[in-house]
C-alpha positions as CSV (number, residue, x, y, z in Angstrom):
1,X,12.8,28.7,2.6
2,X,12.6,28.6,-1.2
3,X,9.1,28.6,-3.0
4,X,7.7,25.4,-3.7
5,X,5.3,24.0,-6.1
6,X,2.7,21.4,-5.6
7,X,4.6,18.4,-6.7
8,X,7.8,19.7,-5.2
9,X,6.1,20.0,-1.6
10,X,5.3,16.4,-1.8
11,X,8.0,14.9,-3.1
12,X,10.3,17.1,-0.7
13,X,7.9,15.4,2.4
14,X,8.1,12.1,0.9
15,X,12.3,12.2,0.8
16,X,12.2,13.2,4.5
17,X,13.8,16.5,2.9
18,X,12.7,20.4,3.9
19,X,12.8,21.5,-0.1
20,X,13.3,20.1,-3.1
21,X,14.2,21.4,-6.6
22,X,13.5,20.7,-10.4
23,X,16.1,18.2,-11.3
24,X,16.9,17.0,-7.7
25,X,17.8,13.2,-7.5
26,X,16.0,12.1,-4.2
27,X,15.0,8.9,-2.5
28,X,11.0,8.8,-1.9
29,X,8.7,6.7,0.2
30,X,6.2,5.1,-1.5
31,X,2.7,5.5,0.6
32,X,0.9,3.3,-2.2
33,X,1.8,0.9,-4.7
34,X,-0.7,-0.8,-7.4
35,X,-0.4,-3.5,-9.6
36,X,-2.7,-5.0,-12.1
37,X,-3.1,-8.8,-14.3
38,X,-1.1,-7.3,-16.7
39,X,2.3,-5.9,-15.1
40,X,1.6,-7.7,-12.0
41,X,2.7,-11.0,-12.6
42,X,6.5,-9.0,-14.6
43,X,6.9,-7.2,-10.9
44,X,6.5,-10.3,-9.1
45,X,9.1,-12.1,-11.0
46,X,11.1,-9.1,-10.8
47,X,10.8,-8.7,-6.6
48,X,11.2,-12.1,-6.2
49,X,14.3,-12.7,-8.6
50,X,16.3,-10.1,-6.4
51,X,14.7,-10.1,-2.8
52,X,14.9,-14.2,-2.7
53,X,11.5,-16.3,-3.5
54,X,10.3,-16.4,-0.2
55,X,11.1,-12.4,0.7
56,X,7.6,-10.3,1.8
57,X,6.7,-7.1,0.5
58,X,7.7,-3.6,1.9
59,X,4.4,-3.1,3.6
60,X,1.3,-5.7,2.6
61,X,-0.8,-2.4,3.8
62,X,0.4,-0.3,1.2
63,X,0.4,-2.9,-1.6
64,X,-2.8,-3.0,-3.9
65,X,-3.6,-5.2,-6.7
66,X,-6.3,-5.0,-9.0
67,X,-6.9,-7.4,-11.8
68,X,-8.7,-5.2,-14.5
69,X,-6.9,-5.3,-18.1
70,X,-7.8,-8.7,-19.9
71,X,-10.2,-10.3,-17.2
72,X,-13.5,-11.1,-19.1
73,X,-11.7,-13.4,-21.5
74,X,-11.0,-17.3,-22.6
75,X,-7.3,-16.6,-23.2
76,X,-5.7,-19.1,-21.8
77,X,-2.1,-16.5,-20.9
78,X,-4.9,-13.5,-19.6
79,X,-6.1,-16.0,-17.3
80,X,-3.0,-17.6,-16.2
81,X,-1.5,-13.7,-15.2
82,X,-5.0,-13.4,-12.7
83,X,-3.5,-16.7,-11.3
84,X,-0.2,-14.9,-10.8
85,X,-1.9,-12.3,-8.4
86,X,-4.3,-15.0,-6.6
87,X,-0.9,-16.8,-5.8
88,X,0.9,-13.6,-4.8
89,X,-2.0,-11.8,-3.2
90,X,-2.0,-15.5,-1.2
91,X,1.3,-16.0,-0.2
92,X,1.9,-12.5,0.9
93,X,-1.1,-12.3,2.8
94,X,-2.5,-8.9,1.0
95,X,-5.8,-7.4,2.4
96,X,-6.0,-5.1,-0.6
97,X,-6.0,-7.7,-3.5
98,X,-9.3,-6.9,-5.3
99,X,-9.8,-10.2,-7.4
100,X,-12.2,-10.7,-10.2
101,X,-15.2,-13.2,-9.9
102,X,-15.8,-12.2,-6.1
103,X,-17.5,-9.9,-4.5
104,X,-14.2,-8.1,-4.0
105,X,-14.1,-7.6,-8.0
106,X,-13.9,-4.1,-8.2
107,X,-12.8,-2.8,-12.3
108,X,-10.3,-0.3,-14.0
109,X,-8.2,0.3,-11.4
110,X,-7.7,4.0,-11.7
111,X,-11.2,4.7,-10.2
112,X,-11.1,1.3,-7.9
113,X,-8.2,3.7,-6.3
114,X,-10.2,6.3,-4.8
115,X,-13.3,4.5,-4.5
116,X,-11.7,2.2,-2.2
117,X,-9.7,5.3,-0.2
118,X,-6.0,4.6,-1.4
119,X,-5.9,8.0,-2.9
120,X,-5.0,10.8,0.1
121,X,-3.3,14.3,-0.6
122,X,0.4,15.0,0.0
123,X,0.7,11.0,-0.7
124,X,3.1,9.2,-3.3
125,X,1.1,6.8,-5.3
126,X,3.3,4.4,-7.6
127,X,1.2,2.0,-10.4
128,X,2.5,0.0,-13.1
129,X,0.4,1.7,-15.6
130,X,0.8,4.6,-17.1
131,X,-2.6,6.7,-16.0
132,X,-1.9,5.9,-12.4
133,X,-1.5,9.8,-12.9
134,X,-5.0,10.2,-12.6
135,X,-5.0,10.4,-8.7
136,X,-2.9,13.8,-8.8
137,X,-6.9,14.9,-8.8
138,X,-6.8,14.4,-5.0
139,X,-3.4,16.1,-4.7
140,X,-1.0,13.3,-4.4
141,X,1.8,12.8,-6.6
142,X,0.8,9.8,-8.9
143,X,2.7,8.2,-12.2
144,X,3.2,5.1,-14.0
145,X,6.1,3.1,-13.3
146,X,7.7,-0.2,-15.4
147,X,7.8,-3.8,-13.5
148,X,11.8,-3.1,-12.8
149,X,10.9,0.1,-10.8
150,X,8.0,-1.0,-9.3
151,X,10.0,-5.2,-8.1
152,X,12.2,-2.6,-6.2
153,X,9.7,-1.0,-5.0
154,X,7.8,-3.8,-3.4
155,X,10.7,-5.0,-2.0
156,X,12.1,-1.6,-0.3
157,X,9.4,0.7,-0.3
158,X,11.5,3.3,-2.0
159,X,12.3,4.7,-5.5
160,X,15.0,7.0,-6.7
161,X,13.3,9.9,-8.6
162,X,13.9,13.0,-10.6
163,X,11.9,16.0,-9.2
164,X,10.2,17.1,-12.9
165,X,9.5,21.0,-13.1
166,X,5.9,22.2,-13.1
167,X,4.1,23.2,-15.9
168,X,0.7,25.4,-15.0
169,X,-2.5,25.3,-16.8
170,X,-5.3,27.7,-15.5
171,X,-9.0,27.4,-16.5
172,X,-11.5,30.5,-16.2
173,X,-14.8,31.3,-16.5
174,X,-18.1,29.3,-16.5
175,X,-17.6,26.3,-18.1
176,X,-20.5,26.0,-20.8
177,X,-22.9,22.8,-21.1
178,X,-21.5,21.4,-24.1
179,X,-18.2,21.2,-22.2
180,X,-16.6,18.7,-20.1
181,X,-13.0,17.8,-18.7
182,X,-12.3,15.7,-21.7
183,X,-12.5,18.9,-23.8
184,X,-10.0,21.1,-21.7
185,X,-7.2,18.2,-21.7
186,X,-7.7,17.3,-25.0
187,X,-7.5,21.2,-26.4
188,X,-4.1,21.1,-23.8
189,X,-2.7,18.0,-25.5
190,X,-3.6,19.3,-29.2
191,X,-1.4,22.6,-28.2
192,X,1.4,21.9,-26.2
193,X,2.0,18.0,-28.1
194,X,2.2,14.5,-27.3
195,X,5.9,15.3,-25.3
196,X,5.1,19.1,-24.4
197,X,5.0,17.7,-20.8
198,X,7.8,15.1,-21.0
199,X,8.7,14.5,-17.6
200,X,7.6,17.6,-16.3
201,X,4.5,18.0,-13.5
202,X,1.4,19.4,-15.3
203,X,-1.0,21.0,-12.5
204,X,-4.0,22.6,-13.0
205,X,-5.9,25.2,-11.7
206,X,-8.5,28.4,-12.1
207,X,-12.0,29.0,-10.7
208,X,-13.1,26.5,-13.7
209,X,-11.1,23.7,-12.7
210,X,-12.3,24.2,-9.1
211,X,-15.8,23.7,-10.7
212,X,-15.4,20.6,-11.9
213,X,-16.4,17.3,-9.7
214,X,-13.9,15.2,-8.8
215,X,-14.5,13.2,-11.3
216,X,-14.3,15.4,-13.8
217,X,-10.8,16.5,-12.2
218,X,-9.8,13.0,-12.4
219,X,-10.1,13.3,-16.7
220,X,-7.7,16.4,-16.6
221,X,-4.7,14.1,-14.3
222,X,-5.7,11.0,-16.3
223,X,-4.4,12.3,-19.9
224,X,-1.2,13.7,-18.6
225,X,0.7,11.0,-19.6
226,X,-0.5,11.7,-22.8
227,X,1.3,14.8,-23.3
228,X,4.2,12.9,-21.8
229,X,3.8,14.5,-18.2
230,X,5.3,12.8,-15.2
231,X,2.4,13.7,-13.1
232,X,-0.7,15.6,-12.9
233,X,-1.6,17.1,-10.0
234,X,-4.8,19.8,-8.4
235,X,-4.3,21.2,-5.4
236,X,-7.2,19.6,-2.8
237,X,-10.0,22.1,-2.0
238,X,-13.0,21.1,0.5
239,X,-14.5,18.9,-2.2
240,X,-11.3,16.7,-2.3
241,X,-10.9,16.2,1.1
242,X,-14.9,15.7,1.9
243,X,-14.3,13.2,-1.1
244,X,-11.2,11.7,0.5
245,X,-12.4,11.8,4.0
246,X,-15.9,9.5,3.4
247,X,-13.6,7.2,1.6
248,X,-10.0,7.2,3.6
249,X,-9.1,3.4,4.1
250,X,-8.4,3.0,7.8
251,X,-8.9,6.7,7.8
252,X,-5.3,7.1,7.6
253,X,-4.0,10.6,8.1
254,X,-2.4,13.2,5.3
255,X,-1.6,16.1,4.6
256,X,-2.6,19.0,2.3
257,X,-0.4,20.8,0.5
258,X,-0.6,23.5,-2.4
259,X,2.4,25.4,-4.2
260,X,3.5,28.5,-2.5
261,X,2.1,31.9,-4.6
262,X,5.2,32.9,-5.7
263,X,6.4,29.2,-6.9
264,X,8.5,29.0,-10.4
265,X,6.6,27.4,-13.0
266,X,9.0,26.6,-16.4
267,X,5.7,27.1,-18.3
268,X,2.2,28.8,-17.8
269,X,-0.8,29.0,-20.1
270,X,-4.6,30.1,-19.6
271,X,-7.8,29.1,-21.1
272,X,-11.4,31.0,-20.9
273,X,-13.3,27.7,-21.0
274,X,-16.5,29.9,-22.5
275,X,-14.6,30.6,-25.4
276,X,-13.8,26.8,-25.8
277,X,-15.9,24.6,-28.5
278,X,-16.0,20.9,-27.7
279,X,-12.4,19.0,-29.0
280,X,-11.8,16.2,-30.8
281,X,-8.4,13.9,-31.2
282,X,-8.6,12.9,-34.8
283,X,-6.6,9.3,-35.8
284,X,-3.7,8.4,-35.0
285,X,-2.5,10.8,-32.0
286,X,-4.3,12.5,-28.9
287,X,-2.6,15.5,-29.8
288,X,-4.2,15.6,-33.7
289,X,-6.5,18.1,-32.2
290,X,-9.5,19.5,-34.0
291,X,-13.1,21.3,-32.9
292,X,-15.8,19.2,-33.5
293,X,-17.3,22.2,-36.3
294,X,-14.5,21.0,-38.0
295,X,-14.6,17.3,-38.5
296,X,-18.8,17.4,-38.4
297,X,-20.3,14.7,-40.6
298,X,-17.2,12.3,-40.3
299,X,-18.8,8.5,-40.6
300,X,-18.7,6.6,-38.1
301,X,-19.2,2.6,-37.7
302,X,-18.8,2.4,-33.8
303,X,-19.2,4.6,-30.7
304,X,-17.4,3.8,-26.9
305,X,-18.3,5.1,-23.7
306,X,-16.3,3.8,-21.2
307,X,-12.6,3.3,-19.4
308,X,-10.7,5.2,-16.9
309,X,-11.1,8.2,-18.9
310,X,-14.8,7.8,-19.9
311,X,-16.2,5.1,-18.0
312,X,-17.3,7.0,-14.2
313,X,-20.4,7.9,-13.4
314,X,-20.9,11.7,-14.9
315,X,-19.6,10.5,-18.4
316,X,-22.6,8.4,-18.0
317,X,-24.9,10.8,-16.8
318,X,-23.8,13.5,-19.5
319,X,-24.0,10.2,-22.0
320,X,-27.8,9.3,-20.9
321,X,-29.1,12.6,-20.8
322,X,-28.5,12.8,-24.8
323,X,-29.6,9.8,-25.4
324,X,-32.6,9.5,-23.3
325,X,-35.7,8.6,-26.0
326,X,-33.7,8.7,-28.9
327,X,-31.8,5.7,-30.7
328,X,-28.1,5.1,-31.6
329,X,-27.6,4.4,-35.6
330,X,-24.2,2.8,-35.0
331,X,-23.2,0.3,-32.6
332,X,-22.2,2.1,-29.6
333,X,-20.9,-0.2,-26.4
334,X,-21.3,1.1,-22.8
335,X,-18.5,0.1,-19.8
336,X,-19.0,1.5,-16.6
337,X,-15.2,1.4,-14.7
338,X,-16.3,-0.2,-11.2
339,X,-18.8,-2.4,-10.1
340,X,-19.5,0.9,-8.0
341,X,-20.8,2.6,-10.9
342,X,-22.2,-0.1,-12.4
343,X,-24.8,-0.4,-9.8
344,X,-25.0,3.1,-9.7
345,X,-26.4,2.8,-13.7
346,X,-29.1,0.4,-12.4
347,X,-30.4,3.1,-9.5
348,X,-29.4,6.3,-10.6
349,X,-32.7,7.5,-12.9
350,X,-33.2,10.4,-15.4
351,X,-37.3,10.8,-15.3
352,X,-38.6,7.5,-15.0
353,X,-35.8,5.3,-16.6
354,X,-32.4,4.6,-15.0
355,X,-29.1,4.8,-17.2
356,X,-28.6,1.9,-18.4
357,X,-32.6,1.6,-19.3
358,X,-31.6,4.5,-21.2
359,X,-28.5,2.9,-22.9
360,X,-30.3,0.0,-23.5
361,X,-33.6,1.2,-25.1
362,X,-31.4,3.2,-27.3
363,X,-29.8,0.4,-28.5
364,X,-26.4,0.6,-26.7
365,X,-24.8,-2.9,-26.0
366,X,-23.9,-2.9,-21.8
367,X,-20.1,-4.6,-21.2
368,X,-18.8,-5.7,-18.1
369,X,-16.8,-3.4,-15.4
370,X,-13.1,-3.6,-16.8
371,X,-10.6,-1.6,-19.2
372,X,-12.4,-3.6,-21.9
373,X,-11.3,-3.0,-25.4
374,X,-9.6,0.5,-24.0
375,X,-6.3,-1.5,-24.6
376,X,-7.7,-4.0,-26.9
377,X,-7.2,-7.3,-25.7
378,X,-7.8,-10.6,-26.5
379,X,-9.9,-10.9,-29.4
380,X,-13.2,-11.8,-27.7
381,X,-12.4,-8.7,-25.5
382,X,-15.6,-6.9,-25.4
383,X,-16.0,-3.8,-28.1
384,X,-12.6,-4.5,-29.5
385,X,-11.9,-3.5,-32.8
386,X,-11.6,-6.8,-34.8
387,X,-12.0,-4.8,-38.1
388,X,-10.5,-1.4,-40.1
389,X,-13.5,0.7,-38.6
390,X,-13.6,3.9,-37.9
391,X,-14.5,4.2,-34.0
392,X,-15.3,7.8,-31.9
393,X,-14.3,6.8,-28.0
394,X,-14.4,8.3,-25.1
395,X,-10.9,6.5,-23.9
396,X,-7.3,8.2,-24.1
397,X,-5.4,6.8,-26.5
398,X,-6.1,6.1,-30.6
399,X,-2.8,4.8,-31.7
400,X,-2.7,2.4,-34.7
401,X,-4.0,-1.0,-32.8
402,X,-4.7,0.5,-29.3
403,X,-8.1,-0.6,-29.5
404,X,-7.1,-3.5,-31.6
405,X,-7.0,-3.3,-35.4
406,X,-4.1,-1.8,-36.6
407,X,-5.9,-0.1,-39.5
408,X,-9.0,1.2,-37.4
409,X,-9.5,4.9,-37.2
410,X,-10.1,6.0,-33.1
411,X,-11.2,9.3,-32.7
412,X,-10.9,10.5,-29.1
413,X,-14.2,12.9,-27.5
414,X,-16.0,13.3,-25.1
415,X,-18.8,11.4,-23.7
416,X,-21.4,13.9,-24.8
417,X,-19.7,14.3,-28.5
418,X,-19.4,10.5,-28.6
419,X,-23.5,10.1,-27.2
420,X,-24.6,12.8,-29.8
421,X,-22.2,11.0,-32.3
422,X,-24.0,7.6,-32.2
423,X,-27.4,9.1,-33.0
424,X,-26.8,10.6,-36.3
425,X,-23.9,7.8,-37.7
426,X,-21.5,10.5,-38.0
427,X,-19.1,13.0,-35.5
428,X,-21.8,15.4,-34.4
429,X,-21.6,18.5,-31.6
430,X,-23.1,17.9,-28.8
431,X,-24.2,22.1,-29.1
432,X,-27.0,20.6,-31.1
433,X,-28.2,18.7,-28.3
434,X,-27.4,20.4,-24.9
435,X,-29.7,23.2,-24.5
């Protein structure tokens, strides 16, 4: 039988098929689909326009929705989407419709995914958004899909797909204090480009990348899409599947896979992550890539920590542990992703303080679990950019308006650059505070 990569593997199990190759047309199963308030309501008008208004989903155990986008807001339209997916979520009987203003309410749906155990290896996870890519961390194959695919999907369960060819990134060595997963993607995007990856599988791996937490693997899958990648995926070692295992829904069953060691990549490049200095994205591009040495001293009038990118709970505890007794000199806005890891900022302590006491004595302003002004929103949206600032953000995207102004300057970091940024005003390196 042919070598296989990663993503190959699992689309070749998920087409009922013994191999598949780069550029195959194939029919997959869908073992998840997700939905949120803001392409939900497009995919329901879709299913329903060509399965008949009264038609039931595929399978209601392998539908999820999860309101997260524009949730904390008086627009009226926001609202009225939410009231889209109560009405669904209602008619089709859904247990897995997590709706906000219960105690169901979960957040940014990326990291509601796994927390709730709808992310298992050798699964097929399709979302209407385009970071659903970030579960390839527990070795599934996961990517963003419009409300045309996805209508069809809910109605048959299937989707006609091309299999992308592999691109292989491998991290090595002892990743360095200063360093975290935002760093490595971000150094990826700035050399390979914004469509380096179009449609192509991006997978990742090393003795560095195997370091990482989960978490911290989820930041590498999550920016794919930024490099245009169809899917990022990393191969599921004991602390996936201990991860996956204590958090399985239903403790379904799965299966592992990894690509074959003699598997064709179209592209290969490796990184000594000791050699690496922290990255920065400067305005208006993820790929505008430049080391923080660089850019030092940059004003600054706001700082972000927070989203599906920035927002779980080691961002925070690499955020805290830089801020702890010390006090921001910009305003600097905290959102934890989930309710999960809110309530994890209220036990979880550093000394005698818990995180958020340390966000808040330092002067940081505490939002609500959501997506928040990641994708700008509504203009009360919480940390949206009303104004031409110039904002460092742990999120992952700073295209002109993405976190609302049009004329506001986003510079993407991570959450220890963006922490040691909002003490001194300006971009600083977080070298000068990690021992």
């Amino acid at each position: 039988m042919p070598a296989m990569t990663l993503t190959e593997k699992i689309l070749a199990r998920a087409a009922g098929r013994d191999v598949v190759a780069p550029g195959d047309n194939i029919w997959v199963n869908a073992d998840v689909l997700m939905t949120h308030d803001v392409c939900g309501p497009g995919t329901i008008g879709i299913f329903k326009q060509h399965f008949g208004k009264d038609a039931k989903v595929f399978d209601r155990e392998k539908v999820v929705i999860i309101p997260d986008h524009y949730i904390f807001t008086k627009d009226a339209m926001a609202n009225r989407n939410v009231d889209v997916l109560r009405q669904f979520a209602a008619e089709q009987n859904l247990p897995y419709f997590y709706d906000v203003g219960t105690s169901r309410y979960k957040g940014v749906c990326h990291i509601a995914l796994p927390e709730e155990g709808h992310t298992r290896p050798g699964e097929v996870l399709f979302g209407t958004d385009s970071h659903t890519c970030t579960a390839g961390a527990f070795g599934e194959f996961a990517t963003g899909i419009g409300n045309t695919d996805a209508g069809f999907v809910m109605g048959t369960g299937k989707l006609w797909l091309k299999t992308p060819p592999t691109m292989r990134f491998v991290f090595h060595g002892e990743m360095p204090p200063y360093l975290m997963a935002k760093d490595l993607i971000l150094a990826v995007i700035g050399d390979i480009g914004v469509d380096g990856a179009t449609y192509r599988a991006m997978e990742f791996d090393g003795d560095a990348v195997y370091a990482l937490n989960i978490e911290e693997r989820m930041t590498l899958c999550n920016m794919v899409i930024e490099a245009g990648g169809k899917n990022g995926v990393i191969a599921p070692d004991q602390v996936t599947i201990d991860f996956v295992n204590a958090r399985n829904a239903g403790q379904k069953p799965y299966t592992v896979f990894k690509s074959d060691s003699d598997a064709k990549f179209i592209f290969e490049k490796v990184y000594d992550v000791s050699k690496l200095e922290p990255v920065i994205a400067k305005p208006h591009s993820p790929d505008n890539k430049a080391f923080v040495s660089q850019i030092k001293g940059t004003p600054l009038d706001r700082a972000y920590i927070g989203s599906c990118t920035g927002g779980k709970l080691t961002d925070f505890r690499a955020a805290a542990a830089i801020l702890r007794g010390k006090e921001v000199k910009i305003d600097t806005f905290v959102v934890p992703a989930t309710t999960e890891i809110a309530a994890s900022l209220k036990s979880e302590k550093i000394g005698s303080q818990s995180l958020e006491e340390i966000f808040l004595a330092a002067g940081a302003k505490m939002g609500e679990p959501s997506c928040a002004a990641c994708l700008g929103g509504p203009s009360d949206t919480f940390g949206r950019l009303n104004t031409p600032i110039s904002c460092i953000s742990t999120t992952n995207r700073n295209f002109p308006g993405r976190m609302g102004h049009k004329e506001a300057q986003v510079f993407l970091a991570s959450p220890m650059t963006v922490a040691a940024s909002a003490l001194s005003g300006t971009i600083a390196d977080p070298r000068d505070h990690v021992a």
